[in-house]
C-alpha positions as CSV (number, residue, x, y, z in Angstrom):
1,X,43.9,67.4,64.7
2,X,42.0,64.2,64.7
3,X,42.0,61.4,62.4
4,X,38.3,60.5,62.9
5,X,35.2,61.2,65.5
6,X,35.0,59.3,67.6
7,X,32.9,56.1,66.9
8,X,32.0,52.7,68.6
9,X,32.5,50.6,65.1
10,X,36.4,51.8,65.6
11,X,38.3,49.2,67.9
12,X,41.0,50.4,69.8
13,X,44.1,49.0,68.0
14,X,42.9,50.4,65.2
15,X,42.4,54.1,66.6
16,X,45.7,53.7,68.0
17,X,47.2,52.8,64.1
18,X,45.3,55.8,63.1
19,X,47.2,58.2,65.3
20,X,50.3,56.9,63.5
21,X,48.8,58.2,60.6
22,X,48.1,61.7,62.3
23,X,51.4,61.6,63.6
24,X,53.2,62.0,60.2
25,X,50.7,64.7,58.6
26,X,51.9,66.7,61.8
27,X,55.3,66.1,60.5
28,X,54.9,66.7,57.5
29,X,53.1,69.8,58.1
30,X,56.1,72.1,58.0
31,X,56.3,71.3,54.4
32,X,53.1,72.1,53.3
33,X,52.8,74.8,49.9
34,X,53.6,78.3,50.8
35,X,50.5,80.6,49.9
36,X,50.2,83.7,47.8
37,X,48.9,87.1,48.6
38,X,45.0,86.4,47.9
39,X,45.8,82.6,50.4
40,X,45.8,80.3,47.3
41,X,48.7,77.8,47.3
42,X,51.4,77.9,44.4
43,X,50.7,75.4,42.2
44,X,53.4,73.7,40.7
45,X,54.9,74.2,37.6
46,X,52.5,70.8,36.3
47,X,50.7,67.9,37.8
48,X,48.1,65.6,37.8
49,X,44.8,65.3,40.2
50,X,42.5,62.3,39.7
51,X,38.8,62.6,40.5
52,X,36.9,59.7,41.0
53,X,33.5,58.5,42.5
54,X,30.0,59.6,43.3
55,X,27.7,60.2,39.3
56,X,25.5,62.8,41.5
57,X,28.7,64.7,42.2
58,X,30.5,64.8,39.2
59,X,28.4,67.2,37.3
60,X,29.8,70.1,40.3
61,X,33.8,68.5,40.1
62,X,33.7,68.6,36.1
63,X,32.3,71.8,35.9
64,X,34.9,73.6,38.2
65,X,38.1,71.0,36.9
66,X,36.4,72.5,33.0
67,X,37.0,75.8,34.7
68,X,40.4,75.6,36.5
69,X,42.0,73.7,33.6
70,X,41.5,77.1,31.7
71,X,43.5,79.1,34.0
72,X,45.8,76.3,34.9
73,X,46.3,74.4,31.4
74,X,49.9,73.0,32.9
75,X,47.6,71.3,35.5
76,X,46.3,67.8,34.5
77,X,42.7,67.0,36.3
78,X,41.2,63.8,35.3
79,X,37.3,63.7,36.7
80,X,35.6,60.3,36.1
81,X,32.6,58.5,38.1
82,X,32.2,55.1,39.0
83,X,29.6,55.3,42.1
84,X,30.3,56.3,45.5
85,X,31.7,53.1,47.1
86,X,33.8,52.2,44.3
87,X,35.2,55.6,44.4
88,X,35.8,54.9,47.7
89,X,37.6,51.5,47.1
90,X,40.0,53.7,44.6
91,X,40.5,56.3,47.2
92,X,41.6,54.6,50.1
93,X,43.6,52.5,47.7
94,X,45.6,55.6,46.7
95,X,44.1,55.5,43.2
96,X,42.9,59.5,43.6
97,X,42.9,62.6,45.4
98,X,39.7,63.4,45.4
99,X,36.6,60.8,45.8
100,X,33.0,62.7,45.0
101,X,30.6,61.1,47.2
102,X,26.9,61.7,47.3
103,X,26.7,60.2,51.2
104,X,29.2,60.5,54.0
105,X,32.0,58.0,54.2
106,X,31.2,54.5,56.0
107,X,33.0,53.3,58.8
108,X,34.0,50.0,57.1
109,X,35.4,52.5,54.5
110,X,37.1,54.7,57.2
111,X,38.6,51.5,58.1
112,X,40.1,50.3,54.5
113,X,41.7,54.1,54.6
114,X,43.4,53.5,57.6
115,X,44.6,50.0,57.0
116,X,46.0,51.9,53.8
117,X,47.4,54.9,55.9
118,X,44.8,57.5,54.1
119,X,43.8,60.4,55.8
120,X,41.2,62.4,54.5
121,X,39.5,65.7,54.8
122,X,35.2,65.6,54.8
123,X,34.3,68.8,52.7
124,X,30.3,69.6,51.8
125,X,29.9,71.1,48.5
126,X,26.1,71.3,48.6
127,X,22.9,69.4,48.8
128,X,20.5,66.9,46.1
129,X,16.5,66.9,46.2
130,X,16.9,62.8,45.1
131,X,14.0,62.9,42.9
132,X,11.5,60.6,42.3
133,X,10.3,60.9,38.9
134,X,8.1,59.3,35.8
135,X,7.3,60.0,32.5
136,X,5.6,62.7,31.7
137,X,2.6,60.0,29.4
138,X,1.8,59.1,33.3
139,X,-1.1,60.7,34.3
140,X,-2.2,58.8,37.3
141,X,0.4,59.3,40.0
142,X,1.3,63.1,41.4
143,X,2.1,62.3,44.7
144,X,3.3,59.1,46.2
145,X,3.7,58.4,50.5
146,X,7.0,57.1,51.3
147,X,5.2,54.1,52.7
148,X,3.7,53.7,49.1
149,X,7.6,53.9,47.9
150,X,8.5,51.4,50.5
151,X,6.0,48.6,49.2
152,X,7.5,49.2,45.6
153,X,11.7,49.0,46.1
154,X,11.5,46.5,49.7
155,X,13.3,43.5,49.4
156,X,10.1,42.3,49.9
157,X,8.5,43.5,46.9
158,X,11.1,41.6,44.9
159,X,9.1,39.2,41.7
160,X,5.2,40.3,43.9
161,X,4.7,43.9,43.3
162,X,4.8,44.4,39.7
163,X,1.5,46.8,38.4
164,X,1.2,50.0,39.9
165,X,-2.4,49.6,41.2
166,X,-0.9,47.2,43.7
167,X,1.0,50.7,45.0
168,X,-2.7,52.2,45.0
169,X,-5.7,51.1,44.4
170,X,-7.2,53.8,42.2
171,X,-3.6,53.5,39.5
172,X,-4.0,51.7,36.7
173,X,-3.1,48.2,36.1
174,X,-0.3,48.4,34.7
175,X,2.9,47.3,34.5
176,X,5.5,49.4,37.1
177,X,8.9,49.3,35.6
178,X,11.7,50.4,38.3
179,X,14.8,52.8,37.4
180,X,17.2,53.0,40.0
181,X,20.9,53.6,40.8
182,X,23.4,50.5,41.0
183,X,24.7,48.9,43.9
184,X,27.6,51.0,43.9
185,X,26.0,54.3,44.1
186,X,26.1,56.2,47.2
187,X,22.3,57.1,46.0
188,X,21.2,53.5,45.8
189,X,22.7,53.3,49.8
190,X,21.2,57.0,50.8
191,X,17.8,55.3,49.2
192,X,17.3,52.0,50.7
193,X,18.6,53.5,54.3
194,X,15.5,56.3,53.9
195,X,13.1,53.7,52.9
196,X,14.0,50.0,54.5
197,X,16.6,51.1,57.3
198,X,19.0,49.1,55.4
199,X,21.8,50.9,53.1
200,X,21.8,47.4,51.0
201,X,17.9,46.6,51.1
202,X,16.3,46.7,48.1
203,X,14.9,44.5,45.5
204,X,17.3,43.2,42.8
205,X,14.7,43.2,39.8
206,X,14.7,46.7,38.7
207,X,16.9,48.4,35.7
208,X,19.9,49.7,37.3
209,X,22.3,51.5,36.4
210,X,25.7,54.2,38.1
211,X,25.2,56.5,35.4
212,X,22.5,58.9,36.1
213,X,22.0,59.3,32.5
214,X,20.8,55.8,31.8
215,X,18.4,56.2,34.7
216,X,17.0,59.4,32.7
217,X,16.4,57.5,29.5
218,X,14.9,54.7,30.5
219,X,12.4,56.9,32.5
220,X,12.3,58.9,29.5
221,X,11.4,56.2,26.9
222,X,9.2,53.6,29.5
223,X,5.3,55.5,29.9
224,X,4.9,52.7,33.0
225,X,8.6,53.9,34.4
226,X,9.5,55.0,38.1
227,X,13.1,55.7,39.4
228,X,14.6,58.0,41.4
229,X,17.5,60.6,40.5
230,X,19.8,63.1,41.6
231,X,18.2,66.7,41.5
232,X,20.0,68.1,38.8
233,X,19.6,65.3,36.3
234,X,15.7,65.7,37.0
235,X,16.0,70.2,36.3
236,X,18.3,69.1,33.4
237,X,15.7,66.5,31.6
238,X,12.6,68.4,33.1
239,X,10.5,68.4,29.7
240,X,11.0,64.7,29.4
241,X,10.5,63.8,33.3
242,X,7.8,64.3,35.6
243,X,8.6,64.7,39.3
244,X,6.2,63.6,41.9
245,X,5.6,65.3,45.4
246,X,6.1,63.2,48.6
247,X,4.4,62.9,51.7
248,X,6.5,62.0,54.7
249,X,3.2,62.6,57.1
250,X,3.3,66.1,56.9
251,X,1.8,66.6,53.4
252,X,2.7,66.6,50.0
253,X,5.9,68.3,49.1
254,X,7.7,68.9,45.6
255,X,11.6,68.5,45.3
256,X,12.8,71.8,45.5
257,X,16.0,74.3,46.0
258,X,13.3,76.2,48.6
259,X,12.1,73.2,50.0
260,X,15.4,71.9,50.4
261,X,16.3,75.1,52.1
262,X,13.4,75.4,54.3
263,X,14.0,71.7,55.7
264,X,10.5,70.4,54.2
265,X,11.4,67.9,51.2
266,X,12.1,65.2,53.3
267,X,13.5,62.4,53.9
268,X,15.1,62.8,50.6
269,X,17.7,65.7,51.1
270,X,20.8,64.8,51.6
271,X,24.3,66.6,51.6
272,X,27.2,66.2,48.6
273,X,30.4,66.0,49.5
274,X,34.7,65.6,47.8
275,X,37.3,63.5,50.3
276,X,39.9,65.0,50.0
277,X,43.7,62.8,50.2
278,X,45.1,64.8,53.2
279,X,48.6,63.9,52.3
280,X,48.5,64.5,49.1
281,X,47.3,67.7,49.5
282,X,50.4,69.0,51.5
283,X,52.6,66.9,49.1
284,X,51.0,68.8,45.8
285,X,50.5,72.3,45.8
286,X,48.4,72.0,42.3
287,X,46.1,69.9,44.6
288,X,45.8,72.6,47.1
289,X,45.2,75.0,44.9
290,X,42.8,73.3,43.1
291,X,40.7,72.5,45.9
292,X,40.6,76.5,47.6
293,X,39.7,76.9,43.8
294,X,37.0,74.7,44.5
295,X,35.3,76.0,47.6
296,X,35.4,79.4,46.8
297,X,33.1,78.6,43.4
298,X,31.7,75.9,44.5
299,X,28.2,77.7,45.4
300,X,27.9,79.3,41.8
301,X,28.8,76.1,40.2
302,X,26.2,73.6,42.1
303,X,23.9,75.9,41.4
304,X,24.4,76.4,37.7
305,X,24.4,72.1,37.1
306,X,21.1,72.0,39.3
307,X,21.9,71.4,42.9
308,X,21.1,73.3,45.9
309,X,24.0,75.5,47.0
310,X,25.0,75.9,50.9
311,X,24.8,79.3,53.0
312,X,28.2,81.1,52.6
313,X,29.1,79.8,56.1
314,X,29.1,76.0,54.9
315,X,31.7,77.1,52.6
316,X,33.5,79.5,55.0
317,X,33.8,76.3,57.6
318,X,34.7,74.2,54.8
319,X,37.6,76.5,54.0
320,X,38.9,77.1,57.7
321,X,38.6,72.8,57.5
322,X,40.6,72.0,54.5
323,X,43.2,75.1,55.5
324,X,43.8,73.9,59.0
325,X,43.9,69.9,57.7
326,X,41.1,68.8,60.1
327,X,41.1,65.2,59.4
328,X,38.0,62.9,59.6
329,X,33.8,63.0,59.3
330,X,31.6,64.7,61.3
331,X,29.0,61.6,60.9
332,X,30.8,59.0,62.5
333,X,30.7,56.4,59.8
334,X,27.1,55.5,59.8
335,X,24.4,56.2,57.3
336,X,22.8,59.7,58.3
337,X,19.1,60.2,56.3
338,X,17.5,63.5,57.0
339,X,20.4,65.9,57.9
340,X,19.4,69.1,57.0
341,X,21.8,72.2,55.8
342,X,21.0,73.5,59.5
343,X,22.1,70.3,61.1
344,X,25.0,70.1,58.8
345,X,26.3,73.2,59.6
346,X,25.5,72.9,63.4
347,X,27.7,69.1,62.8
348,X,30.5,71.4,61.3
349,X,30.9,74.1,63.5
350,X,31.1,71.1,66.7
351,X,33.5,69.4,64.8
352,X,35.8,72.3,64.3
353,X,35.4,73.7,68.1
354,X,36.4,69.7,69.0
355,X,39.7,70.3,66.7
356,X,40.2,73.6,67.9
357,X,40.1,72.5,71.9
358,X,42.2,69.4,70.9
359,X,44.7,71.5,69.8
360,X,45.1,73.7,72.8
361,X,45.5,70.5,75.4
């Protein structure tokens, strides 16, 4: 078991605090929740689990909490969302058990866990198309380039590129009013590192916003209104949205689930993921439960809210993760556009042979 991959950005004292960390989840181990006959642990006889984070991802946690809560009424699950990195910030605080995140963890966030003693276990749920989308009264732009995108959200572009025929000459002149995600939002960091290279680079003068839902109206209600959102807020609001197709150099592509699954909607694919508290989820068998609960539906359920479900193996290795407590992220704390569900399964399977040959020295 390891605490994190390896990474650079890690200095040595504090890998070797980390180990301290690993040290007492091995100890603790032996007390971990007993499992029943079909492997779910018993949950206790009550308890609370606190969901925090990522607005993309809460649409899949509240479905399946909705769910569980039904079965388990003696089992309290609180699911809120306040963006990504604050979800983080509550996380490795201690605030929750579960942070939704709709990009992997950073290494200056790995870092506040540590400091804090929090071990956590990385689990992909499924993957977002992040949409780029206007109102449907817009019937000049189909298709944008992502160099196009570029010249609209670059720091750059901040106060000077306001009508959208300085995006292309043959739009209109008219005003371009920008709908994006707050500075908080793991999709306003998974945005600007596609575009500018820079997780934080983006003009300021644009109505934001971490709810996904005031992204949608705005769009909805603005006829000169762009912004990008997460896939299923776009298949949700589809008769008051329009969604354009992007060209990354290859061609024009449409956000879909097949283009998703066939690696060509790029560079705006991206993984979902929950962190999991480690600890907490040998000290509270509800928690345990609750999350095998969550893997096992977690395929019907992104799909249902309008995200793209992962092969059954990104759930199987998920599983075998979370059950054996393999601690840590399999991207090394660094912002990581254009994974695709083949290199994210390929990053899980590594990780887990890593654990498993760590184990046997």
């Amino acid at each position: 078991m390891k605490l994190f991959s390896a990474s650079p950005s890690l200095p040595t004292r504090k890998i070797a605090s980390l180990l301290v960390v690993v040290g007492l989840l091995l100890t603790s181990a032996s007390c971990a929740p007993e499992s029943d006959q079909s492997g779910n642990a018993q949950a206790s006889q009550g308890g609370e689990i606190k969901i925090n984070g990522s607005s993309t991802v809460y649409p899949i946690s509240e479905a399946i909490a909705k769910e569980y809560r039904q079965s388990k009424s003696n089992v309290a699950i609180d699911v809120k969302f306040s963006g990504t990195s604050a979800g983080f910030n509550k996380f490795c605080n201690g605030e929750t058990d579960i942070s939704n995140a709709s990009r992997p963890i950073l290494a200056v966030e790995m870092e506040k866990c540590a400091q804090a003693g929090i071990a956590f276990i990385e689990l992909p749920i499924a993957f977002d198309a992040l949409t780029i989308a206007v109102n449907p009264k817009n019937d000049w732009a189909k298709d944008l380039t992502v160099e196009e995108l570029r010249k609209m959200w670059e720091p750059d572009a901040e106060g000077k590129i306001k009508t959208w025929n300085q995006v292309r000459a043959s739009f209109p002149n008219r005003p371009l009013n920008l709908y994006g995600a707050g500075s908080d939002s793991g999709t306003f960091d998974y945005f600007n590192e596609v575009l500018t290279g820079d997780a934080k680079g983006s003009r300021r003068d644009y109505n934001d916003s971490e709810d996904d839902n005031i992204i949608v109206q705005g769009i909805e209600s603005d006829p000169n209104a762009l912004g990008y959102i997460p896939f299923a807020y776009f298949e949700a609001n589809q008769q008051q949205l329009k969604a354009l197709a992007i060209d990354s150099g290859k061609g024009v592509v449409e956000p879909s689930r097949e283009t998703v699954e066939q690696a060509q909607y790029q560079p705006f694919s991206r993984p979902l993921f929950i962190y999991v508290n480690a600890k907490s989820a040998q000290d509270k068998p509800e928690l345990k439960a609750f999350v095998e609960y969550y893997l096992a539906n977690a395929a019907r359920a992104a799909g249902t809210v309008g995200y793209i479900p992962l092969p059954a193996d990104g759930y199987r290795l998920a599983t075998i993760q979370f059950t054996r407590g393999e601690i840590g992220t399999v991207f090394e704390g660094v912002p990581q556009p254009n994974v695709t569900i083949a290199e994210l399964l390929r990053r899980q399977a590594v990780f887990q042979l890593s654990e498993q040959s760590a184990s046997t020295k």
